[in-house]
C-alpha positions as a Markdown table, in Angstrom:
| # | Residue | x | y | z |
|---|---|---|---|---|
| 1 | Unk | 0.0 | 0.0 | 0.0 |
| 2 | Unk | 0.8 | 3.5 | -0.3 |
| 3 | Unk | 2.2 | 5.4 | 2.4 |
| 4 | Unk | -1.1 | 7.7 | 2.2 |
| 5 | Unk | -3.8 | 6.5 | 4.4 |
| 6 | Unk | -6.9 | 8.5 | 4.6 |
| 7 | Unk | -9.5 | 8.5 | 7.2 |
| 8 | Unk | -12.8 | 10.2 | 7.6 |
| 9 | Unk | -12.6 | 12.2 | 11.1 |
| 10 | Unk | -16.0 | 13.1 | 11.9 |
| 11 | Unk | -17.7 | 9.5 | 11.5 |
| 12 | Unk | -15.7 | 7.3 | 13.4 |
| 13 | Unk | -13.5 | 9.1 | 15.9 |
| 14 | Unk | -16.2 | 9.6 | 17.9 |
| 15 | Unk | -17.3 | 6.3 | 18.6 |
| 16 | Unk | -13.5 | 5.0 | 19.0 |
| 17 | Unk | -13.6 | 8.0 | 22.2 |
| 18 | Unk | -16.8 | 7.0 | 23.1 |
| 19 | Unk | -15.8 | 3.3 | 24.1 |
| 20 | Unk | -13.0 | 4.6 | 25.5 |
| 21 | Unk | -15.4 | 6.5 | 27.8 |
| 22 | Unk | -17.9 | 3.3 | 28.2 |
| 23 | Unk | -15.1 | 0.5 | 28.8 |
| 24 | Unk | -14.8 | -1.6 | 31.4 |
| 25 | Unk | -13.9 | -0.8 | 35.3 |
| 26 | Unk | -9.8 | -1.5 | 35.2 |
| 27 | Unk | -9.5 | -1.5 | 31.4 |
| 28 | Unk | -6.5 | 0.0 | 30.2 |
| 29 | Unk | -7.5 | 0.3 | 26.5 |
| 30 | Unk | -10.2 | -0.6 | 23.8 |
| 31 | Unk | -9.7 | -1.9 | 20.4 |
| 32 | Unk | -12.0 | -2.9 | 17.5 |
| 33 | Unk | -11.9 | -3.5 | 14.0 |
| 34 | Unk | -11.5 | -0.6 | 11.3 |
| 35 | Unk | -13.7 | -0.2 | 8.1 |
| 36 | Unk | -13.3 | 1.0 | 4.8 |
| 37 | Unk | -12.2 | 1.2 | 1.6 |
| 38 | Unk | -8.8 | 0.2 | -0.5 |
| 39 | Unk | -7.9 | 1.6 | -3.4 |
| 40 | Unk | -4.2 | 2.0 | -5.1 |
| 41 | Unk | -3.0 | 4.5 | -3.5 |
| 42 | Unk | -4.7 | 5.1 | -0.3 |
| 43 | Unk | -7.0 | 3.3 | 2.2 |
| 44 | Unk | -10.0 | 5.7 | 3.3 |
| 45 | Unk | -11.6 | 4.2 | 6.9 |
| 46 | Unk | -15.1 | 5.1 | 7.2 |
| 47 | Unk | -16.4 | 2.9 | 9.6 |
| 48 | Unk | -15.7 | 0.7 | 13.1 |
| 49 | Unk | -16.6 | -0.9 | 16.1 |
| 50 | Unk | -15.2 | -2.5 | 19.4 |
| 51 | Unk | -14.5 | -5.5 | 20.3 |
| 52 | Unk | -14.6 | -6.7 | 23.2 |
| 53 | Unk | -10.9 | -8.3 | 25.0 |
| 54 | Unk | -9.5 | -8.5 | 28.0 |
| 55 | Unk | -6.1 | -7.7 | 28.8 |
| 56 | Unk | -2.7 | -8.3 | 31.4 |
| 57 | Unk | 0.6 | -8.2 | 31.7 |
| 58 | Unk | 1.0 | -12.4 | 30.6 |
| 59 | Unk | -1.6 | -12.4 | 28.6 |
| 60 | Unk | -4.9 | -11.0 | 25.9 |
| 61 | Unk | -8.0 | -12.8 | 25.5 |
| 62 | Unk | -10.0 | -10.9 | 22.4 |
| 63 | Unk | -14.2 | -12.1 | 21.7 |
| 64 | Unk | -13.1 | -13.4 | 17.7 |
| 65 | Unk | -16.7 | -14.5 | 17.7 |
| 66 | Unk | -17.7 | -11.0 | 18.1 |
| 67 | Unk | -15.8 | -9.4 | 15.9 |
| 68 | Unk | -16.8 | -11.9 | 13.3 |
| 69 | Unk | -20.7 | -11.4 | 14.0 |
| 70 | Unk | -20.8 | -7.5 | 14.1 |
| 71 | Unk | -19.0 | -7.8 | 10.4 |
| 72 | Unk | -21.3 | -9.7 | 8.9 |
| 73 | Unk | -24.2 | -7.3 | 10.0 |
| 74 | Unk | -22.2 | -4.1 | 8.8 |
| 75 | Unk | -21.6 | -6.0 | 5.6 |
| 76 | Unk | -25.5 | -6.4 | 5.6 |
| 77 | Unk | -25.6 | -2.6 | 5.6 |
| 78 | Unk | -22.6 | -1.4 | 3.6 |
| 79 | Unk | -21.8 | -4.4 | 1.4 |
| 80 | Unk | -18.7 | -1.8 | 0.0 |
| 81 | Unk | -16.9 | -1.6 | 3.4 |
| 82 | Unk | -14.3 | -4.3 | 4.0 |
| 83 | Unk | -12.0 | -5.0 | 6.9 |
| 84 | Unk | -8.7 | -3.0 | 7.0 |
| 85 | Unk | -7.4 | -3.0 | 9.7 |
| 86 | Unk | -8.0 | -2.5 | 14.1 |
| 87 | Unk | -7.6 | 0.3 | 16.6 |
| 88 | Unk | -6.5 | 0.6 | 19.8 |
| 89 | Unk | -6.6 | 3.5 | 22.3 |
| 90 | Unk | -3.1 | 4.3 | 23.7 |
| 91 | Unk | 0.0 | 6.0 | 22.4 |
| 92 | Unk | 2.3 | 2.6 | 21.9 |
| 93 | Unk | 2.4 | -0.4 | 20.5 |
| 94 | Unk | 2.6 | -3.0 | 22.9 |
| 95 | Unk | 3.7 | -6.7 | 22.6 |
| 96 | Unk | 0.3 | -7.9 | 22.8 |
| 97 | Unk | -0.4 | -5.9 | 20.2 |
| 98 | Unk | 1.5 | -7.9 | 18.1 |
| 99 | Unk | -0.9 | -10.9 | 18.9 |
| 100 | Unk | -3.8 | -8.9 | 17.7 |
| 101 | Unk | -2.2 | -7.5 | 14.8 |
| 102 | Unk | -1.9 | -11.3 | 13.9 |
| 103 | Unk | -5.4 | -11.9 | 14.0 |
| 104 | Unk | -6.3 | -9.2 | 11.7 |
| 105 | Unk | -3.7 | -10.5 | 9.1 |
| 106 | Unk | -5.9 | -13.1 | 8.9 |
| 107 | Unk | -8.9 | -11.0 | 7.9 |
| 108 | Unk | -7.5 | -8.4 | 5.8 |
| 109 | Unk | -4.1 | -8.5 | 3.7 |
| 110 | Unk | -1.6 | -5.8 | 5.4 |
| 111 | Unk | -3.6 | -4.6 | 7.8 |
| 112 | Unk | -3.3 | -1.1 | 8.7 |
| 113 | Unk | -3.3 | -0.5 | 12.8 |
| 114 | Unk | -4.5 | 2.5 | 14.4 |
| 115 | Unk | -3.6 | 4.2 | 17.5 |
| 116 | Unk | -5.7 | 6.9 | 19.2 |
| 117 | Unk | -3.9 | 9.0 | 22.1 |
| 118 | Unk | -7.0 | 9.5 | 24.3 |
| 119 | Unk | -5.2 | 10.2 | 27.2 |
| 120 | Unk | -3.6 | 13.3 | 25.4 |
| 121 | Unk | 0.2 | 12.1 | 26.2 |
| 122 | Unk | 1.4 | 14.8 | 23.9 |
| 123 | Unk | -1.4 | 17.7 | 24.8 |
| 124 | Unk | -3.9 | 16.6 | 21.7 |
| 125 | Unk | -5.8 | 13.6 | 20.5 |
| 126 | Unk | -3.2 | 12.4 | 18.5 |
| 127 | Unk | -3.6 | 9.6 | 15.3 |
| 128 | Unk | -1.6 | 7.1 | 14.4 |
| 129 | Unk | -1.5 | 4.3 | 11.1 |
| 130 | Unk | 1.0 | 1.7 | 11.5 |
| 131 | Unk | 1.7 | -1.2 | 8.9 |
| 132 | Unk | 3.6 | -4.4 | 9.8 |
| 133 | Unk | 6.6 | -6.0 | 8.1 |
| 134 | Unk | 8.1 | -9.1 | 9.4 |
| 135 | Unk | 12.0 | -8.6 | 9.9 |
| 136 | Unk | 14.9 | -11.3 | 11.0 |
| 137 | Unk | 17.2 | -13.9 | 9.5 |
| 138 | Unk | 15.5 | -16.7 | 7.3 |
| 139 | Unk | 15.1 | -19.7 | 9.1 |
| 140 | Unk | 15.6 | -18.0 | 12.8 |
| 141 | Unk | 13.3 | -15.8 | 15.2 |
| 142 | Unk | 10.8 | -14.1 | 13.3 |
| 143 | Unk | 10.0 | -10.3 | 14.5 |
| 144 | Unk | 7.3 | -7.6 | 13.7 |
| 145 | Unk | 8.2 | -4.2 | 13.1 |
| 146 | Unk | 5.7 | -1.8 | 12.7 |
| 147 | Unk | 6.3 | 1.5 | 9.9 |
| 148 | Unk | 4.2 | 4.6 | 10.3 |
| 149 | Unk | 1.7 | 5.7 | 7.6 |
| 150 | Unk | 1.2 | 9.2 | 7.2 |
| 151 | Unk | -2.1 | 10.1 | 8.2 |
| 152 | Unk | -4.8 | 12.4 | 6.6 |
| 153 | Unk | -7.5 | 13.7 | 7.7 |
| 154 | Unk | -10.6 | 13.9 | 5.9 |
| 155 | Unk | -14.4 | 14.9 | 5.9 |
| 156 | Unk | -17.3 | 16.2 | 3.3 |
| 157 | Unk | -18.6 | 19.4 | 3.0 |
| 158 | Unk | -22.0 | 17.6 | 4.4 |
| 159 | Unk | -20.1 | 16.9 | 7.6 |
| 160 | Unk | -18.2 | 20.8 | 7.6 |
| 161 | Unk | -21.0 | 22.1 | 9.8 |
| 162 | Unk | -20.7 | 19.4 | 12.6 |
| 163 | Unk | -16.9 | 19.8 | 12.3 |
| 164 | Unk | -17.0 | 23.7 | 12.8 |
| 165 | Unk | -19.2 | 23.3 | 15.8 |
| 166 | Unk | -16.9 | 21.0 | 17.5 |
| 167 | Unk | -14.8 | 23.7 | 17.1 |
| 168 | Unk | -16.8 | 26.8 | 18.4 |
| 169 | Unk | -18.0 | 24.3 | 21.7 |
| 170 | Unk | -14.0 | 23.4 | 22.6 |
| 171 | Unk | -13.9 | 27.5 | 23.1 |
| 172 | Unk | -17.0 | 28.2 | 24.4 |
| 173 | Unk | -16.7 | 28.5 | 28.9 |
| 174 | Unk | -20.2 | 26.9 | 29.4 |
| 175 | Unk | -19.4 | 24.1 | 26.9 |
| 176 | Unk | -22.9 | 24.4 | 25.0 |
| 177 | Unk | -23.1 | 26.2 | 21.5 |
| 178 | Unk | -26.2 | 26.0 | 19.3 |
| 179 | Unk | -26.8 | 25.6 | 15.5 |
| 180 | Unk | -26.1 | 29.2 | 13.3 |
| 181 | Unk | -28.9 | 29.7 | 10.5 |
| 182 | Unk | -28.4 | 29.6 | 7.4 |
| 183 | Unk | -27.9 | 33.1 | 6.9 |
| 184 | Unk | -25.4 | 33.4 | 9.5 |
| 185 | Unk | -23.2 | 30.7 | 7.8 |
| 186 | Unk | -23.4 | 32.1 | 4.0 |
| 187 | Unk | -22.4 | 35.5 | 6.8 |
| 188 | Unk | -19.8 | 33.6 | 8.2 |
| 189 | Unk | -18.4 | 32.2 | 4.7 |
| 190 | Unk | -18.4 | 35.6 | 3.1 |
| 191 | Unk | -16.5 | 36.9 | 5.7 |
| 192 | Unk | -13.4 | 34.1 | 5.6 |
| 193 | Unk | -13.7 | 34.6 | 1.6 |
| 194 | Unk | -13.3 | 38.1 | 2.4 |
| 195 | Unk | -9.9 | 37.3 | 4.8 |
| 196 | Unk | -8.7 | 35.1 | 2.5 |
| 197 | Unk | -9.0 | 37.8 | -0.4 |
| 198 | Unk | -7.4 | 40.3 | 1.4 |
| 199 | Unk | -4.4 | 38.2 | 2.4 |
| 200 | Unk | -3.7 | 37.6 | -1.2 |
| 201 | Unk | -3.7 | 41.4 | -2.2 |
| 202 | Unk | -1.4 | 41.9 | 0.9 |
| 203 | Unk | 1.0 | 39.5 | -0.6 |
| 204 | Unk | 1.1 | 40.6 | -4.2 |
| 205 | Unk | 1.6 | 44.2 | -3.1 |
| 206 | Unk | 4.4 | 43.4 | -0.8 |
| 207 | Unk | 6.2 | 41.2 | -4.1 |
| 208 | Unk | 5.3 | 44.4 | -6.2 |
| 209 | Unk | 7.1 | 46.1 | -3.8 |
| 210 | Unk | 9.9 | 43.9 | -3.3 |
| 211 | Unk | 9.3 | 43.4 | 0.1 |
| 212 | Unk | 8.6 | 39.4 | -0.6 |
| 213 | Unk | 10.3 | 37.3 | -2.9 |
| 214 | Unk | 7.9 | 36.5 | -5.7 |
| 215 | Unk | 7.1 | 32.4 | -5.5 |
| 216 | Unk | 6.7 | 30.7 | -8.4 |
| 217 | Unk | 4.1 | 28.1 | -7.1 |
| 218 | Unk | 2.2 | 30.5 | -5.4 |
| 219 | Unk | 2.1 | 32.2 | -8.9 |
| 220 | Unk | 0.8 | 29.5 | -10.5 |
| 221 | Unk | -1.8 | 28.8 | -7.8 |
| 222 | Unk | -3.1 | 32.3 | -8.7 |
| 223 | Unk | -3.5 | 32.1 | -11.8 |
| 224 | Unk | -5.6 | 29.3 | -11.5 |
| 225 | Unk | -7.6 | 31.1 | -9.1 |
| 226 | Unk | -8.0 | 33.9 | -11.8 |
| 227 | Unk | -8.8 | 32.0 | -14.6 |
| 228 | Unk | -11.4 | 30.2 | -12.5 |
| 229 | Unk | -13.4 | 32.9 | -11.6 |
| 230 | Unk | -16.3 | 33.5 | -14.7 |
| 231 | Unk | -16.3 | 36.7 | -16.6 |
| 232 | Unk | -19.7 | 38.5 | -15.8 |
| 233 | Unk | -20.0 | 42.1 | -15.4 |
| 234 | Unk | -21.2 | 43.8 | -12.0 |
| 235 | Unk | -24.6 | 44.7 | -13.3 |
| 236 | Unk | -25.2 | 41.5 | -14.5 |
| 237 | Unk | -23.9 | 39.5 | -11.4 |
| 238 | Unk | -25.9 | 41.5 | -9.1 |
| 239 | Unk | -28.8 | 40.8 | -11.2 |
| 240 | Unk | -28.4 | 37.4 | -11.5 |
| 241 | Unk | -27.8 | 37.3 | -7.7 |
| 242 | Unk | -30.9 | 39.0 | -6.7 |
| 243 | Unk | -33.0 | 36.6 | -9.1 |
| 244 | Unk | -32.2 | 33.8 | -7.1 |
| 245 | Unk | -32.5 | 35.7 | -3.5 |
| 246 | Unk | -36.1 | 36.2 | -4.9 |
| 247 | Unk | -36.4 | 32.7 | -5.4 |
| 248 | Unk | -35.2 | 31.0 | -2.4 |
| 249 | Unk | -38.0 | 34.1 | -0.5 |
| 250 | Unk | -40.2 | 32.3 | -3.0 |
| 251 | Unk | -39.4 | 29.0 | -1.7 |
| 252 | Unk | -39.2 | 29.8 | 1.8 |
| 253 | Unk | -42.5 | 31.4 | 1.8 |
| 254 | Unk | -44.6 | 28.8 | 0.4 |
| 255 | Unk | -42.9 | 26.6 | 2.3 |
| 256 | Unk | -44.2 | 28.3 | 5.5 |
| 257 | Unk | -47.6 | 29.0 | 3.7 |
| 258 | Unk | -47.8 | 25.1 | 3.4 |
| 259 | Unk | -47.0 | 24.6 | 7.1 |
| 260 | Unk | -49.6 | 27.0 | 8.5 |
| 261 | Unk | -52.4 | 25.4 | 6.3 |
| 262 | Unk | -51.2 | 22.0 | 7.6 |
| 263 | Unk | -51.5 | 23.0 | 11.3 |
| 264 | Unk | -55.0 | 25.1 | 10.7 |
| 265 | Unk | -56.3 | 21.9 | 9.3 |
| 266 | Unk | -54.7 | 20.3 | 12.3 |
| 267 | Unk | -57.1 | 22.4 | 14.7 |
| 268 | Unk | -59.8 | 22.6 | 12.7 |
| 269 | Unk | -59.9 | 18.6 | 12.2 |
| 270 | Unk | -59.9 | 18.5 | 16.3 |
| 271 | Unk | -63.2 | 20.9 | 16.6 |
């Protein structure tokens, strides 16, 4: 596999903290199994779940069974997600995870293991994608050595409005934050458009200048950006703009025409 492993944040980290937060009195970690998709160049999780193990210092017991039977009913539901790999919660690798990582070679070919710092060793929930490769002298003690992946994160522009609310409730003091309408986020999106814009003009001026040294990549990046951007006069974008305002009041106000006379006929059916 490539070194490039993709995974999607907002769908699956969550539950991977949330049986961290649910496991068992005097469990040191969770693990589970690690859904998703394989293509040349990358391997994009989108799915998991836990399975249950117990573990000491001599030895790891995992539920196989388990694992096995919560597969089969994802498969039932997402027929396109295989098997690619496990978690575990923790920072390192430990010998028994070398047992584990065994089992999983069995389901899936190079598996890819995962390691989620929820204890926030190094200040943040980091993640980690390790692959195995089996090192030693032929015919002697075989070891396992585990390589890094480099890790990407990913989510859809569905998923951007969870994603930025995470964000605003990890600032806020009283830990709460509700939904922004509509109008507030094409506000809000305007406004970063707006930053962004002016950052740009800032550092063309300062290479007009010669305050900055001009970049060729970010000089091609530009121009892309230019030639992107449609060539409509003001007059005719603001019309066009204000067409389809008009429309989406349209919209919005049969829409609530629509739920009035649902909930008068509601009130009236009830005299």
């Amino acid at each position: 596999f490539s070194s490039l492993f993709h995974h999607c944040l907002s769908l699956y980290h969550p539950s991977i903290s949330d049986s961290y937060e649910r496991r068992n009195e005097g469990a040191s970690r969770v693990i589970g199994t690690i859904l998703g998709t394989i293509d040349k160049h990358s391997i994009e999780v989108t799915n998991c779940f836990s399975v249950p193990h117990n573990e000491s210092e001599d030895e790891v017991a995992v539920d196989m069974e388990f694992a096995k039977n919560m597969y089969e009913l994802h498969k039932r539901v997402s027929p396109t997600e295989v098997i690619v790999g496990w978690y575990a919660t923790g920072f390192d690798i430990t010998e028994h995870s070398v047992l584990i990582h065994e089992y999983y070679s069995r389901e899936a070919t190079n598996p890819i293991h995962l390691t989620v710092d929820t204890a926030l060793q190094s200040g943040k929930m980091n993640i980690r994608a390790y692959v195995s490769a089996q090192m030693g002298v032929p015919g002697k003690t075989v070891g396992v050595m585990f390589t890094p992946l480099s890790v990407k994160y990913v989510y859809y522009d569905t998923e951007r409005i969870g994603v930025d609310l995470l964000q605003r409730i990890r600032l806020a003091t009283n830990r709460t934050k509700g939904l922004t309408s509509d109008l507030s986020q094409v506000g809000g999106a305007a406004a970063r458009v707006q930053d962004m814009l002016a950052t740009v003009l800032a550092y063309i001026e300062d290479v007009l200048s010669g305050k900055v040294t001009a970049d060729n990549s970010v000089g091609r990046f530009l121009m892309d950006l230019v030639n992107k951007v449609p060539t409509i006069s003001a007059e005719d974008f603001e019309n066009m703009l204000n067409s389809n305002i008009n429309d989406l009041l349209m919209v919005t106000y049969l829409s609530n025409l629509t739920q009035a006379q649902i909930a008068l006929n509601e009130k009236l059916l009830l005299l």
